[in-house]
Every structure is written in structure tokens, then in C-alpha cells.
C-alpha positions in Angstrom: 0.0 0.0 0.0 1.3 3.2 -1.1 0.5 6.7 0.4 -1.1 9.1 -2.2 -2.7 12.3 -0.5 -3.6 13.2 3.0 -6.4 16.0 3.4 -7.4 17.8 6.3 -11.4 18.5 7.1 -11.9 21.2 9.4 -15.1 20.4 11.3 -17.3 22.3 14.0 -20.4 20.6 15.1 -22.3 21.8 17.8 -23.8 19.9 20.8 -26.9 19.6 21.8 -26.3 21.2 25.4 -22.4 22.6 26.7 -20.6 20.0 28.6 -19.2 21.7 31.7 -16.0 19.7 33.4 -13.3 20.8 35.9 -11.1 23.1 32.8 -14.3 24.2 30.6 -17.1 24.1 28.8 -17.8 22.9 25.7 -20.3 24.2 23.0 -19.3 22.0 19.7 -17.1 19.6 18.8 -14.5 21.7 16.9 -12.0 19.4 15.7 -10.5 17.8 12.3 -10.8 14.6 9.9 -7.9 13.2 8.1 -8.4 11.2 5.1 -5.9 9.3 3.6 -5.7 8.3 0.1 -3.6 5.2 -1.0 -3.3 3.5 -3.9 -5.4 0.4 -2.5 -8.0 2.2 -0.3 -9.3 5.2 1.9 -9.3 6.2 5.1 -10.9 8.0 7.9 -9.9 9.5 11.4 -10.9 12.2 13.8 -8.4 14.2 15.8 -9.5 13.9 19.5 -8.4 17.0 21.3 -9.9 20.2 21.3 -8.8 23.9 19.6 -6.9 25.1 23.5 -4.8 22.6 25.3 -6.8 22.5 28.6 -7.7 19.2 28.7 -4.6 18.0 27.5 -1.3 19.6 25.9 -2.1 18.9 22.4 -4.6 20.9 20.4 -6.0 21.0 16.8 -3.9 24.0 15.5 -0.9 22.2 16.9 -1.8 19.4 15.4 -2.4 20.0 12.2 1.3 21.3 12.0 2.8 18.2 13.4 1.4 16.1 11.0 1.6 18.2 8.5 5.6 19.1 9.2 7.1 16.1 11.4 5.2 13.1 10.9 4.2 12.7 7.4 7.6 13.5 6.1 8.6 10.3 7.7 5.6 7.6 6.9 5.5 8.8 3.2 8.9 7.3 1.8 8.0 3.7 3.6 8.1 1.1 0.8 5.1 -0.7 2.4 2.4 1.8 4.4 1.1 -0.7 7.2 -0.3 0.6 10.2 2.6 -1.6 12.4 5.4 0.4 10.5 3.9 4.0 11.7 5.4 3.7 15.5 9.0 2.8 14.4 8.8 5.7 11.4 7.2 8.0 13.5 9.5 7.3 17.2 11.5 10.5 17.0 8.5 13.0 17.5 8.6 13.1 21.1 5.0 12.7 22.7 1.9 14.0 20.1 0.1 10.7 21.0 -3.0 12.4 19.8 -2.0 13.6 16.4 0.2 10.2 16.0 -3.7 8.1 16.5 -5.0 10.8 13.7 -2.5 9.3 11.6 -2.7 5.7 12.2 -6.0 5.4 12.1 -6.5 6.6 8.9 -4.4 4.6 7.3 -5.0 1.5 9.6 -8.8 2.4 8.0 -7.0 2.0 5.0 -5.6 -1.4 5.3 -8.0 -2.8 6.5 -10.6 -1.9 3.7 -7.8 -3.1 1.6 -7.9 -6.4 3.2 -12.0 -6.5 3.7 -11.7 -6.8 7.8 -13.8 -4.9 9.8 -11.5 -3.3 12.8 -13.6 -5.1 15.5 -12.2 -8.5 13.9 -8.3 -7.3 13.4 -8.5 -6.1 17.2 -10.1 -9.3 18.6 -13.2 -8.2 19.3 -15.8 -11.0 21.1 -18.9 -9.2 21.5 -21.0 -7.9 18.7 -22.7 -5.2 20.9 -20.7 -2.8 24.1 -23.2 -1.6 27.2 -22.9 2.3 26.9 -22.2 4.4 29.8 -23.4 8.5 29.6 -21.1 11.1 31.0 -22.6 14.2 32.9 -20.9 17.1 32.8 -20.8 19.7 35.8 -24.7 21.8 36.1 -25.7 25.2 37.5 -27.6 23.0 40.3 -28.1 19.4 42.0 -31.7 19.2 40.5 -31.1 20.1 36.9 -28.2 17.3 37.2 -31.3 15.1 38.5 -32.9 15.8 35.4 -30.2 14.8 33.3 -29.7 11.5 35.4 -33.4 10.7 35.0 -33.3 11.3 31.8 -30.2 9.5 30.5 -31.4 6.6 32.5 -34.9 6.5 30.8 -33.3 6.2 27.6 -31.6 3.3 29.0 -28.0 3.8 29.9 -26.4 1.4 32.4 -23.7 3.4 34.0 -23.9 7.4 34.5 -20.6 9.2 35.1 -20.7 12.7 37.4 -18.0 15.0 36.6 -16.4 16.4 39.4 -14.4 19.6 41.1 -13.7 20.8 44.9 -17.1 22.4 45.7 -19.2 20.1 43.5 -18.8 16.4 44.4 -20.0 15.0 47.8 -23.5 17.1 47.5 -24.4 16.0 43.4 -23.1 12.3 44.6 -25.2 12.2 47.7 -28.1 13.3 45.8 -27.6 10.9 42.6 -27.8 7.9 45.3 -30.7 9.1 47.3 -32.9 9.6 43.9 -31.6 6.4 42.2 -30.7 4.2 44.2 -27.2 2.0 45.4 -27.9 -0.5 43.0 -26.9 2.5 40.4 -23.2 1.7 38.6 -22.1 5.5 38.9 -18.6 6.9 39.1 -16.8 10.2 39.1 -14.7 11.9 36.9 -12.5 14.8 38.6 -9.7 15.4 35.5 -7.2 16.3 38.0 -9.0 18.7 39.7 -7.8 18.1 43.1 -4.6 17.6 45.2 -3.2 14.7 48.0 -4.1 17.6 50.3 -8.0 16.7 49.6 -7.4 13.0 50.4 -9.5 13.2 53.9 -12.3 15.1 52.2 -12.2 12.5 48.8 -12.6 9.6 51.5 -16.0 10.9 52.3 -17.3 9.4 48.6 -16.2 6.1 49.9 -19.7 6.1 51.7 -21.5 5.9 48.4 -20.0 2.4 46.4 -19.0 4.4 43.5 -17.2 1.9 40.6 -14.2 4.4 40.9 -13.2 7.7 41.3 -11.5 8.5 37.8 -7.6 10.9 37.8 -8.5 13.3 40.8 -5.3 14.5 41.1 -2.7 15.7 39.3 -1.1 14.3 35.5 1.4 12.2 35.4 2.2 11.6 39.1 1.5 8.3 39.8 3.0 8.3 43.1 1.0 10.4 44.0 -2.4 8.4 43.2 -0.5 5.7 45.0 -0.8 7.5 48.1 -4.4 8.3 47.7 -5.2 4.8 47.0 -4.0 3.3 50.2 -6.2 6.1 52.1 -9.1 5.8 50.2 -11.7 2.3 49.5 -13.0 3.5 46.5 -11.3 2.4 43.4 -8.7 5.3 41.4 -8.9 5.0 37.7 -6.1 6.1 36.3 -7.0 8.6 32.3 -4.7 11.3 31.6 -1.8 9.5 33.3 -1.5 6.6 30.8 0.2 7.3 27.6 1.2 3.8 27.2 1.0 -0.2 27.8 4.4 0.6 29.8 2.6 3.2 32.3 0.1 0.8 32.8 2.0 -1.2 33.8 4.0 1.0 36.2 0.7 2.2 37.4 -0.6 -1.5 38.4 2.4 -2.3 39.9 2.5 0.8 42.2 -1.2 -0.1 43.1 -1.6 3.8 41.6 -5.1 2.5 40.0 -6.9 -0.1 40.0 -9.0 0.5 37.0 -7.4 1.9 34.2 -9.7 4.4 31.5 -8.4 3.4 28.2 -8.6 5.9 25.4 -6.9 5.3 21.7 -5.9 8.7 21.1 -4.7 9.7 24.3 -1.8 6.6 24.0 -1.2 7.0 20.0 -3.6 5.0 18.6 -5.7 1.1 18.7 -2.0 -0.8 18.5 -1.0 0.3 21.5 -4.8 0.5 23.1 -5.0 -3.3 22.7 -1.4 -3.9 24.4 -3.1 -1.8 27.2 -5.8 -3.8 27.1 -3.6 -6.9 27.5 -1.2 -5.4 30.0 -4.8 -4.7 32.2 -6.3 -8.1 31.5 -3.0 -9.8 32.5 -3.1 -8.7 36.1 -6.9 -8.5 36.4 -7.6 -5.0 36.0 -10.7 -3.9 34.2 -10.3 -1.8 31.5 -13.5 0.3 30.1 -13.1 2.8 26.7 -13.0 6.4 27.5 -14.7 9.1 24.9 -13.8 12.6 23.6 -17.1 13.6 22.9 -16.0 12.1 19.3 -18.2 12.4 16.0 -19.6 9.5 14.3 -15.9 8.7 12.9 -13.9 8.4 16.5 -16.9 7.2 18.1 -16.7 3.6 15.2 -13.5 2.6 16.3 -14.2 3.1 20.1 -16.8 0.6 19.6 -14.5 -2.1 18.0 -11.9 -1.5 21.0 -14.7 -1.9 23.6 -15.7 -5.1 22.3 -12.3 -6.7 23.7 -12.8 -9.4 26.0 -11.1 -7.2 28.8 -13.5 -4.5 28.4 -15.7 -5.3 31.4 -16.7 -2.0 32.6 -19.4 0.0 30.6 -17.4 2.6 28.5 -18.5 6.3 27.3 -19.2 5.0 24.3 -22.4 7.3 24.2 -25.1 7.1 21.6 -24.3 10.2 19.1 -27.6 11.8 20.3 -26.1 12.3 23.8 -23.7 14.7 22.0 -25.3 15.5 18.5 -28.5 16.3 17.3 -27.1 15.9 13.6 -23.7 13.8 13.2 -21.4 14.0 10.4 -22.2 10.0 9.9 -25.4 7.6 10.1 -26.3 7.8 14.2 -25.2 5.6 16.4 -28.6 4.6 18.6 -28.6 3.0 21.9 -30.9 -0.5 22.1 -31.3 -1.9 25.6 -28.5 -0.3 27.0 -26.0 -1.4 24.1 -24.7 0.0 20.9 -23.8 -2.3 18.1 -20.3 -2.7 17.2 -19.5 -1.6 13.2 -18.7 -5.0 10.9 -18.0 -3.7 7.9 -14.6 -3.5 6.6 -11.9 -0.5 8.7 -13.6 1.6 11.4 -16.7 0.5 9.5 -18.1 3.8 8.8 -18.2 7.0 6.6 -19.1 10.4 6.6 -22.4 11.6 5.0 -21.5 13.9 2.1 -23.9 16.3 2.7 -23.6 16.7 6.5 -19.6 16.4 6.1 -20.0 19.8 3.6 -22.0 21.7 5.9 -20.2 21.0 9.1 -16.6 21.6 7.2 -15.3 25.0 8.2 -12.1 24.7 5.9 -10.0 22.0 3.9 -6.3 21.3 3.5 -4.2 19.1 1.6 -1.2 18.2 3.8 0.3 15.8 1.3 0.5 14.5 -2.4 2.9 12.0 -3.8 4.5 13.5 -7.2 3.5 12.0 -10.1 
């Protein structure tokens, strides 16, 4: 497989309602597509990060330059484009996990139309449908976040997911469980918000059996979330820390989580997603698939990953009317809790022409092989 021409789509789509967390609010998914062009097949990604670098250090300006500039200047002169060659070509560019998926996702798309497997399949998927979790984002007051809860769950989600930040946590949580129930799966979500010096006050959520309390404290510092584990019952799961199988593994070993949030861009792409994955289900830790509020396009992929056998935790695999009342592809739509896993050959989906024009804000060609 040969690389012909990579273009960029600019897209801003806008959600149904903002999505508060602990570093901002969201009003539309403004992101980019790459398609790749080979001489064999096409394929698709979505860029996962946002336009500022809040809730990580990459961002889609950024991005588009690093691909543009660093990384396809080194997978264009392979003699064989293969998805397993982009790591090795690609090694030098410190960290840019997230641009670094962009790219191997579309072309692992690509081969794998070439070859006519479906992505679910080439991962080792065993279930032909994931249970889908909802996340909640941060509200102006505990009983509008009620009426989000009661609402999500009517539609039929199994888990529901509170973010979280000092001065809203024990108060929405306490609520959630005295309207639902215990018998609710329901975690938290702080993206780093707090510090080990809020350890006492984060063992007062150990009261309501939460799944797991998702990266409260700072990026990165795993000894710290060692500490807090041994102080708290409830379970840390480790997100925005793991950039890799190999801090994973560190992580486990330290007893810094015990439930590890796996999302493909965030560690470079589905490769090293499913050595995650193994890495978790080697020393019996669950594993569940972490979203980025993704179109139709990242949201595919998620699906085939969550389908792993070590995938035992509903995900945030959300149906795409949780985020978008149009999407730039057919809608994913949650049955009995579930959402059905794409078969078709690559990530098993495509854009809608039309909707892919009105929601593209600009296009760029970042490459063309000369002819």
C-alpha cells in the first residue's frame, strides 16, 4: 500500500447542550478529519483533542502542523504503508500521542478496507454489541443534574458518570444515590482537579460504592495516586496519566489504579490501546473505553476496541444523540443499554456527504505523492 494524499477537514459541530467539566465548557465539537488516500483504499480519522490545550497539551492547530511538518515526512517514503510500521517511522517525535492516532488510524482504516476486515475483527473483538455508559458534565444545580440523570437513564443507559471539582462532588453524589438508588453503577470523573491535600475530604465518597473515582489528582504523578489509594476504598482509575501499555504497567504495579480508563488517542492510537488492554487483563484489572465527545468517525472505532474481552466495565461509548442532534455520519442509537459494534470492513463507517460539507469550516491538503 502506497501513500497518495492526505487531506485535512476542518469540522465544528455543535452539541446539543455545553458539557461543563473541571477546565471548561464545551459548545461544539471543533475538531478535524484526516483522510488518507492510498493507492489500495481510503481512510478516515478524527483528531480527538480540542482547539486550546486545557484538557490535555495537544490541540487541533498544533496538530495540524505536526502532521503536517514532522510526521508525514517520515511515513510517506516507507516502501510498504502498514499501520505496524507507523510507531517505528514515527518514534522521533517526542510525545503527540494524539496527532500520532489521527495518523494511524486513517491509514489502519485503510488497510483494513484493503484487506476487507472490519477493525472489530483485526482487534479481537468478542462481542457484537458494548453496554454504553453516559457522561454528565458539571450543572448550574443538583436538581437540573437530577434531570439529566433521570433522563439518561430512561433512555436506558447502564452506568452514568458525574464530573467532578472541589465544591461540586459529595452534594451531586449524595443526591444521585438518594434519587436512584445504590444498586446505580455511577462513578466520578474529577480530570485532576484536586490535590493529596484533599485526600481526607475524597474519603467521604467512599460512603457511596461508587465503581471508581476517575484521575483526581494531578497528570502524570502516579506516586501520588499511589498514596491516595492506600487512604481511600473507592477504586482510582487512572485517564490522563496513561500514555502507554508501559505506564500501565508502572501504574498497576505501584497499586496507583486499580481500573485503568483506556482511550486510543490519548496513547497514540488502537496498536497500542490493545497492548493496554492486555497489559490490564494480565493482572486483572478492568479496563473500560474512554470518549472525547467524538463524531460518528472516532466514536466507530471506540466501539470495535470496547468489544475486547477485557473491556468489562461500561465505557463512554455514548449514543451520538447524547452529544449531537445531527452527526457528520449515520447515528449511532442505543438498544437496551447497548450500541452495536460496526462490521463492515476498517472503522466501518463513513461520513455523510452532505452533512460532512456543511459541518466543514475549511479543507487542506497536507500531502501529495508527485507523479
Amino acid at each position: 500500500m502506497k501513500l497518495e494524499r492526505v487531506e485535512l477537514l476542518h469540522v465544528a459541530i455543535p452539541l446539543v447542550t455545553p458539557f461543563r467539566t473541571s477546565f471548561g465548557t464545551m459548545t461544539s465539537k471543533d475538531t478535524f478529519l484526516l483522510h488518507v488516500v492510498t493507492d489500495e483504499a481510503e481512510g478516515w480519522s478524527e483528531f480527538a483533542a480540542d482547539p486550546e490545550p486545557l484538557y490535555c497539551s495537544e490541540f487541533v492547530a498544533g496538530a495540524e502542523i505536526v502532521i503536517r511538518d514532522f510526521l508525514l515526512p517520515r511515513i510517506a517514503p516507507l516502501p510498504e504503508l502498514t499501520a505496524a510500521a507507523l510507531a517505528p517511522a514515527m518514534a522521533k517525535i517526542k510525545g503527540h500521542e494524539l496527532a500520532k492516532a489521527a495518523v494511524e488510524t486513517a491509514v489502519l482504516d485503510a488497510e483494513l478496507r484493503a484487506h476487507g476486515m472490519p477493525l472489530a475483527t483485526f482487534l479481537g473483538a468478542v462481542h457484537d454489541r458494548v453496554p454504553a455508559g453516559v457522561s454528565v458534565g458539571i450543572k448550574n444545580s443538583v436538581p437540573e443534574l437530577l434531570d439529566d440523570v433521570e433522563r439518561y437513564l430512561a433512555e436506558g443507559y447502564v452506568r452514568i458518570k458525574l464530573k467532578i471539582e472541589p465544591g461540586w462532588d459529595l452534594e451531586p453524589v449524595r443526591a444521585v444515590r438518594e434519587r436512584f438508588g445504590d444498586r446505580l453503577p455511577l462513578q466520578v470523573d474529577a480530570n485532576t482537579a484536586y490535590t493529596l491535600a484533599d485526600a481526607e475530604h475524597l474519603r467521604k465518597l467512599d460512603e457511596f460504592g461508587l465503581l471508581l473515582i476517575e484521575e483526581p489528582l494531578e497528570e502524570n504523578n502516579l506516586h501520588a495516586h499511589a498514596q491516595l489509594q492506600r487512604r481511600i476504598a473507592t477504586p482510582v482509575c487512572l485517564d490522563e496519566s496513561l500514555h502507554s501499555a508501559r505506564d500501565t504497567a508502572s501504574a498497576i504495579a505501584m497499586d496507583a489504579c486499580r481500573v485503568v480508563n483506556v482511550k486510543p488517542a490519548r496513547v497514540g492510537g488502537y496498536l497500542e490501546a490493545r497492548r493496554i488492554h492486555d497489559v490490564a487483563a494480565a493482572h486483572g484489572v478492568p479496563v473500560w473505553c474512554g470518549g472525547m465527545l467524538e463524531t460518528g468517525i472516532g466514536r466507530a472505532p471506540n466501539l470495535a476496541l470496547a468489544a475486547l474481552p477485557g473491556f468489562t466495565l461500561p465505557g463512554d461509548t455514548s449514543a451520538s444523540s447524547r452529544y449531537f442532534a445531527e452527526d457528520i455520519t449515520e447515528p449511532f442509537v442505543l438498544q437496551d443499554g447497548h450500541l452495536p459494534v460496526p462490521r463492515t470492513p476498517g472503522i466501518g463507517i463513513d461520513p455523510l456527504p452532505d452533512a460532512l460539507r456543511r459541518f466543514t469550516t475549511a479543507r487542506r491538503e497536507l500531502y501529495r505523492t508527485e507523479r
